[in-house]
TIVO-2410 file (N, C-alpha, C; in nm, 3 decimals):
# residues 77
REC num residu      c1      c2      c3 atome chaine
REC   1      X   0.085  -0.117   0.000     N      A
REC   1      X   0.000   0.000   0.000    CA      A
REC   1      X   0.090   0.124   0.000     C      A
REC   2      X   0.062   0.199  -0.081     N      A
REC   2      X   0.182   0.325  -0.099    CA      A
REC   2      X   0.114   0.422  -0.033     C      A
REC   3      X   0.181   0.474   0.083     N      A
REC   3      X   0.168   0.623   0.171    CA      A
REC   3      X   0.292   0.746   0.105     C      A
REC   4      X   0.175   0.863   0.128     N      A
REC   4      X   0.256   0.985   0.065    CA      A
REC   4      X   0.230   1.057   0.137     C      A
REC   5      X   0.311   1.194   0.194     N      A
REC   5      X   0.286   1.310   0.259    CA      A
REC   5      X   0.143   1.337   0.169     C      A
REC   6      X   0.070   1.420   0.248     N      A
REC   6      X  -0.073   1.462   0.201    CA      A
REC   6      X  -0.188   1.417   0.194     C      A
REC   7      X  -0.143   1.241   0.229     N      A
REC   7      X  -0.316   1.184   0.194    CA      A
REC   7      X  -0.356   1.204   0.310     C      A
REC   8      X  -0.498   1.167   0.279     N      A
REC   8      X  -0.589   1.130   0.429    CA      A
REC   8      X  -0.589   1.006   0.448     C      A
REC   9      X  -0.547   0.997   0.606     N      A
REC   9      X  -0.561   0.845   0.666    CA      A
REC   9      X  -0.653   0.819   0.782     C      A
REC  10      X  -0.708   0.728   0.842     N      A
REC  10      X  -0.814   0.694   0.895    CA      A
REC  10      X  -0.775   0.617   0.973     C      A
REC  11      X  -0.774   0.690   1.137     N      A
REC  11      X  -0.700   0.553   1.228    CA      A
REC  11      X  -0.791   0.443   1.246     C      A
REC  12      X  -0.727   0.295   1.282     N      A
REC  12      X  -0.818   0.166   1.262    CA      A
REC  12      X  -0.813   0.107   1.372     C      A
REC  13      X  -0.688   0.151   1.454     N      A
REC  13      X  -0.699   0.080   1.598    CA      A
REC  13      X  -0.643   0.172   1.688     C      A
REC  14      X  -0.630   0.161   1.840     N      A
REC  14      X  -0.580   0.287   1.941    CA      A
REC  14      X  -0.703   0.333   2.006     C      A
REC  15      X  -0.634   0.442   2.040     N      A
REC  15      X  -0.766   0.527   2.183    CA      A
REC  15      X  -0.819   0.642   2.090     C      A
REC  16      X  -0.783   0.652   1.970     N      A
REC  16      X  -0.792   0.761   1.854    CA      A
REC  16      X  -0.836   0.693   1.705     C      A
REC  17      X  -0.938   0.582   1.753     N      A
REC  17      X  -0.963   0.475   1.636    CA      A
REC  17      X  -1.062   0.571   1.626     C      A
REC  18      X  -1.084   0.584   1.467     N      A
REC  18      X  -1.192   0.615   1.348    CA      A
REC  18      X  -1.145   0.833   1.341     C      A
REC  19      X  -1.085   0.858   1.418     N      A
REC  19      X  -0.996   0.986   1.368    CA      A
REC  19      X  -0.946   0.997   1.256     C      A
REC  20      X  -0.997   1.110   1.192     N      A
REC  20      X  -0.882   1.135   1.035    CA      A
REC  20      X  -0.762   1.258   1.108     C      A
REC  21      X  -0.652   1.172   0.961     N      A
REC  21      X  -0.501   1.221   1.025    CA      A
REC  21      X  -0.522   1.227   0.886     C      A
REC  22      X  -0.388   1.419   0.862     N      A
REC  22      X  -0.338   1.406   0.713    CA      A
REC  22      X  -0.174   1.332   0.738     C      A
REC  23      X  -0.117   1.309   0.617     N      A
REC  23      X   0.020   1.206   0.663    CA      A
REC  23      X   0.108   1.281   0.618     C      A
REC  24      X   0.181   1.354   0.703     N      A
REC  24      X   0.327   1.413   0.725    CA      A
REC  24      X   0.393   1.366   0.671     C      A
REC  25      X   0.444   1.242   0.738     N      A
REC  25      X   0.585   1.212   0.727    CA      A
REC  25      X   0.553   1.069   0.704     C      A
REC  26      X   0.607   0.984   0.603     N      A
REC  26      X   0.631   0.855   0.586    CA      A
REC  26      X   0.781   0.786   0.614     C      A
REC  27      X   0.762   0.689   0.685     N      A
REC  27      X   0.917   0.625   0.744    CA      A
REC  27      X   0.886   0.480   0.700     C      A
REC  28      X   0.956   0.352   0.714     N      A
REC  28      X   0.931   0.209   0.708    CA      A
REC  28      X   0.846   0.143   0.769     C      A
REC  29      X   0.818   0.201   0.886     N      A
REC  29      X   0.770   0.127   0.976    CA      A
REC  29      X   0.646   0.220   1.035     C      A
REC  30      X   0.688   0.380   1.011     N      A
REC  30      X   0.574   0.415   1.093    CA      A
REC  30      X   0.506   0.541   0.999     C      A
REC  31      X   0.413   0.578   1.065     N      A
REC  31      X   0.358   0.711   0.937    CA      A
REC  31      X   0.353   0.808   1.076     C      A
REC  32      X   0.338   0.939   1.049     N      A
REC  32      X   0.340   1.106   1.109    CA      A
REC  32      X   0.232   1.162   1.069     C      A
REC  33      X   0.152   1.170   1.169     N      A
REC  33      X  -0.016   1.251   1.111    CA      A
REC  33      X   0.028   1.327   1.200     C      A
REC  34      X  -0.083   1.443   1.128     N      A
REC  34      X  -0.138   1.562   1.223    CA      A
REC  34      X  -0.294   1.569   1.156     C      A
REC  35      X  -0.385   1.707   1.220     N      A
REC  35      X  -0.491   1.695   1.257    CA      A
REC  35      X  -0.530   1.857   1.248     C      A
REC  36      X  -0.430   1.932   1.272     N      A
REC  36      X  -0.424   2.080   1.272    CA      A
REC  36      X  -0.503   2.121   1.375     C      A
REC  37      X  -0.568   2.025   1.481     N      A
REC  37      X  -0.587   2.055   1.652    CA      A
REC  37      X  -0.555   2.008   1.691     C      A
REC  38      X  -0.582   1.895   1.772     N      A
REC  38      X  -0.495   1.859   1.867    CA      A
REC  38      X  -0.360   1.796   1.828     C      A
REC  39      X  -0.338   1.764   1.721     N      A
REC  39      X  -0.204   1.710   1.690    CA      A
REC  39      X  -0.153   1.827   1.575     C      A
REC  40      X  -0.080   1.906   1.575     N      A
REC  40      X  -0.033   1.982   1.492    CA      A
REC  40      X   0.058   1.954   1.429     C      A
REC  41      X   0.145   2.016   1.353     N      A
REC  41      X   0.230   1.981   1.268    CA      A
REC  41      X   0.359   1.990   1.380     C      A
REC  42      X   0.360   2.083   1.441     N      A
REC  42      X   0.471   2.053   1.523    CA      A
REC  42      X   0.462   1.936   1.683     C      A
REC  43      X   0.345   1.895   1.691     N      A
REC  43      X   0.314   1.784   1.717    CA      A
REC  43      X   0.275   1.672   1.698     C      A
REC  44      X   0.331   1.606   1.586     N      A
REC  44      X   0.294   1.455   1.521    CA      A
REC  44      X   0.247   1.341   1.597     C      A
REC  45      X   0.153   1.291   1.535     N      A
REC  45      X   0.099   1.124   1.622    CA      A
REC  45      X   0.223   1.059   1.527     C      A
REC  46      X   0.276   0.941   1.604     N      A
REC  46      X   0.399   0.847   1.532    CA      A
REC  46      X   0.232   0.734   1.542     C      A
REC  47      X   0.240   0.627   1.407     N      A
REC  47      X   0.125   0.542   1.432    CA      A
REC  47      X   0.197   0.435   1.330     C      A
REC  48      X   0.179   0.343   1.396     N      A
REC  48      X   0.183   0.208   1.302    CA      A
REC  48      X   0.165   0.198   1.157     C      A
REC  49      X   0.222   0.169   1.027     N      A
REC  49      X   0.166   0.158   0.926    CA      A
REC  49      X   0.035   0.074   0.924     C      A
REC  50      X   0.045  -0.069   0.946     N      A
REC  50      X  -0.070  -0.116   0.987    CA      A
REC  50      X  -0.216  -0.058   1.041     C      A
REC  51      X  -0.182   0.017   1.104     N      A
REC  51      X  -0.280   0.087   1.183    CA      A
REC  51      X  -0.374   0.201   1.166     C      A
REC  52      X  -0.297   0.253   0.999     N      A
REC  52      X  -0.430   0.326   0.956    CA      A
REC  52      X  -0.469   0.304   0.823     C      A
REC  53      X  -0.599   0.363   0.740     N      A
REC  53      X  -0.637   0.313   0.640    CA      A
REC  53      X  -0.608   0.414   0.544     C      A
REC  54      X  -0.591   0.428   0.444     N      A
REC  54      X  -0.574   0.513   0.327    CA      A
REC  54      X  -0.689   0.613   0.297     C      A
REC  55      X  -0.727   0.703   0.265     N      A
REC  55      X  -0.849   0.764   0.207    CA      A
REC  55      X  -0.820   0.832   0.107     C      A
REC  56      X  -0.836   0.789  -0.035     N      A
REC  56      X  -0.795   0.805  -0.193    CA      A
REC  56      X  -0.896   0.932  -0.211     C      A
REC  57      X  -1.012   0.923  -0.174     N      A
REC  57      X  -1.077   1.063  -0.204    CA      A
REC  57      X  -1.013   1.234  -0.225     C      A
REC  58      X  -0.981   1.217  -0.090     N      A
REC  58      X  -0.900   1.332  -0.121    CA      A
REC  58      X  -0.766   1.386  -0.077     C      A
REC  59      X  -0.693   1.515  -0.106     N      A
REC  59      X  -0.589   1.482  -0.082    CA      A
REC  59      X  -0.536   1.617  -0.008     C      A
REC  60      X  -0.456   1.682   0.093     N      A
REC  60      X  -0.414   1.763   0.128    CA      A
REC  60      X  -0.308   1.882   0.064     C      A
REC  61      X  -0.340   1.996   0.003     N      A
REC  61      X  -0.231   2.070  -0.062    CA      A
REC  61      X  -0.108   2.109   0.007     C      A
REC  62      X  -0.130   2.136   0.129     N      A
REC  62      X  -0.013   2.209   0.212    CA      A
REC  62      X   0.007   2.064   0.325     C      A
REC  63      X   0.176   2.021   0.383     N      A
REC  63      X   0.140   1.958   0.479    CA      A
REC  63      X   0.260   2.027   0.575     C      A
REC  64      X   0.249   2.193   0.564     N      A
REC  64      X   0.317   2.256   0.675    CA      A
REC  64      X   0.218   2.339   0.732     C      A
REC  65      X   0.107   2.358   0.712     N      A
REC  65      X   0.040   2.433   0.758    CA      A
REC  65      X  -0.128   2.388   0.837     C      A
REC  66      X  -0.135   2.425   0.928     N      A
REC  66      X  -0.224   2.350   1.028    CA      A
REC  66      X  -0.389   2.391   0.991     C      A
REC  67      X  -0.406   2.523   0.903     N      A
REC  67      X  -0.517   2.582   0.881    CA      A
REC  67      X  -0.543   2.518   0.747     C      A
REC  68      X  -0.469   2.466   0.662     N      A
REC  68      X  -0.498   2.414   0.506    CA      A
REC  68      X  -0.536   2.255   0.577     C      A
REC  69      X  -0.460   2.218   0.724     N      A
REC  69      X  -0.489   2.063   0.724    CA      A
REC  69      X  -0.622   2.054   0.752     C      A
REC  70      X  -0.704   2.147   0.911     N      A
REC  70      X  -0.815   2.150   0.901    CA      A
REC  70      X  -0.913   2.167   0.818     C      A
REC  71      X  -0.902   2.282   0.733     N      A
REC  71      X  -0.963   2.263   0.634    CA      A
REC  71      X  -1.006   2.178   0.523     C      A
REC  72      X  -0.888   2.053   0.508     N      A
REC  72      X  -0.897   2.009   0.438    CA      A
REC  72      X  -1.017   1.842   0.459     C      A
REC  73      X  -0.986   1.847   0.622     N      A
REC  73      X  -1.026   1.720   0.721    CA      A
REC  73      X  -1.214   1.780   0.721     C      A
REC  74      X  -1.226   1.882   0.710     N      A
REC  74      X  -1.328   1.952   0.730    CA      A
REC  74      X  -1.450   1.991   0.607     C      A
REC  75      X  -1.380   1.964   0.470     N      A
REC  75      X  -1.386   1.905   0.379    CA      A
REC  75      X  -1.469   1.789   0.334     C      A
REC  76      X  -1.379   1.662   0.390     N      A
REC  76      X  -1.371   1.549   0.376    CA      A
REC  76      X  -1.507   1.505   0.437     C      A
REC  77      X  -1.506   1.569   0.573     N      A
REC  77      X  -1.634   1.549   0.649    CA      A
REC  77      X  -1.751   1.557   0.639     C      A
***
């Protein structure tokens, strides 16, 4: 499953299951959401690859800025 900075992901398990995260940062093992409230860009959730789902619909333009992420989650919604 290919993860990219910008998509929307959909947590699937945790204390933050069914939350949308846009995806920061991609690593091997783990992905970097934020949320542009409670998790900001300068505060990343670290989350399992496993652990969240992809959302192809749509996609995030900015992933430094916390007002384009809400907006974009807000969107989606």
């Amino acid at each position: 499953m290919l993860m990219e900075p910008g998509m929307l992901a959909k947590s699937k398990a945790g204390r933050d299951k069914d939350c949308i995260y846009v995806i920061i940062s991609v690593n091997d093992e783990y992905v970097y959401l934020a949320d542009g409230e409670r998790r900001s860009v300068s505060n990343l959730k670290k989350k399992n690859r496993r652990h969240v789902q992809i959302i192809y619909k749509k996609r995030c333009a900015s992933v430094s800025d916390d007002e384009v992420i809400r907006k974009t989650i807000r969107e989606y919604c």
